[in-house]
C-alpha positions as CSV (number, residue, x, y, z in Angstrom):
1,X,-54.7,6.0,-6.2
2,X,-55.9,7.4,-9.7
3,X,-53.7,7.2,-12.4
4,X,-55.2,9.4,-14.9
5,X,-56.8,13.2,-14.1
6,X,-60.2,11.8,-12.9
7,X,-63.5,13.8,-14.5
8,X,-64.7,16.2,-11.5
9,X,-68.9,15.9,-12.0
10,X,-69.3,12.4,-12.1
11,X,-66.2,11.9,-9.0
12,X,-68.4,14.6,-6.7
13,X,-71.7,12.7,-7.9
14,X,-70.1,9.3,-6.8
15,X,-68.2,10.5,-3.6
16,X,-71.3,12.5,-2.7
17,X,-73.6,8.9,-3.1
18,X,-70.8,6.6,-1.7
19,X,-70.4,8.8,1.3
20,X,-74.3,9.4,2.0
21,X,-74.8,5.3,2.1
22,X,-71.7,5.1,4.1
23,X,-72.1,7.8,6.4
24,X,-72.1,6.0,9.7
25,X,-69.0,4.0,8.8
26,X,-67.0,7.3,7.5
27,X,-64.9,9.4,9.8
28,X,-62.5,11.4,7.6
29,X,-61.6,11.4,3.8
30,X,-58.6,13.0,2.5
31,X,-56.9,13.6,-0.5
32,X,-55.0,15.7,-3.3
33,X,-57.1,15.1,-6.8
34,X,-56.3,16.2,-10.3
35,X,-59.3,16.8,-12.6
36,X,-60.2,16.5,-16.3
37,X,-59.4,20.3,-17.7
38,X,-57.8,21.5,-14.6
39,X,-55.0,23.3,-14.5
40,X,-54.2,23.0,-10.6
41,X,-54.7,20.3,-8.1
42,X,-57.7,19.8,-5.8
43,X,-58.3,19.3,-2.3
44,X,-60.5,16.9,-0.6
45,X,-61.6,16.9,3.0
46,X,-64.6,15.4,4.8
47,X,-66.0,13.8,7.5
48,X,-69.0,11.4,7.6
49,X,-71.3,12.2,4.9
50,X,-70.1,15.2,3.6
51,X,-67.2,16.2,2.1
52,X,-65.5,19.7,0.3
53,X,-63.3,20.0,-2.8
54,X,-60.7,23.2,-2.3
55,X,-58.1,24.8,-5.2
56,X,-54.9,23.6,-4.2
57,X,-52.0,25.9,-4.6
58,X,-49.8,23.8,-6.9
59,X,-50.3,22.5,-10.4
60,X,-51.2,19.5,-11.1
61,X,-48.4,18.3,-13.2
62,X,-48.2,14.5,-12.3
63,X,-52.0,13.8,-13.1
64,X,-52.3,11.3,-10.4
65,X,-55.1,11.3,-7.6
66,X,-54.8,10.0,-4.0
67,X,-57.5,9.8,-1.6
68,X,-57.7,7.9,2.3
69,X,-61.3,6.9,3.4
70,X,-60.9,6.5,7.1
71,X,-63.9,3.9,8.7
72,X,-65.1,1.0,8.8
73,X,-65.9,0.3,4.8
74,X,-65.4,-3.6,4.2
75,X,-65.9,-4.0,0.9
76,X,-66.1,-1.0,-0.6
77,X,-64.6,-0.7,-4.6
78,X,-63.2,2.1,-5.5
């Protein structure tokens, strides 16, 4: 979870690298993200190395970010 609205360029630059390196160990990611300037919130869906960011219907009023990487990640900091 992300406590504060998260800036969207440099989140897709680092979801975009984390999920290329981790592509074999990825099988779904899943969340509901609030960025930086946005009025509404975001949706996130992908599956191994790729991923897609969708306008969510709501606002984001609660500025908090969740997101579920399903696989077999170890160590990975988020």
């Amino acid at each position: 979870m992300f406590d504060e609205p998260l800036d969207k360029e440099q989140f897709s630059e680092w979801l975009s690298y984390t999920l290329d390196i981790y592509k074999n160990q990825t099988y779904r990611v899943k969340g509901i993200l609030c960025f930086v300037n946005e009025p509404f919130e975001y949706i996130l869906q992908g599956v191994g190395g790729s991923f897609e960011l969708a306008d969510g219907d709501e606002l984001a009023l609660g500025k908090v970010s969740q997101m579920v990487i399903i696989g077999q990640l170890g160590n990975l900091k988020i």
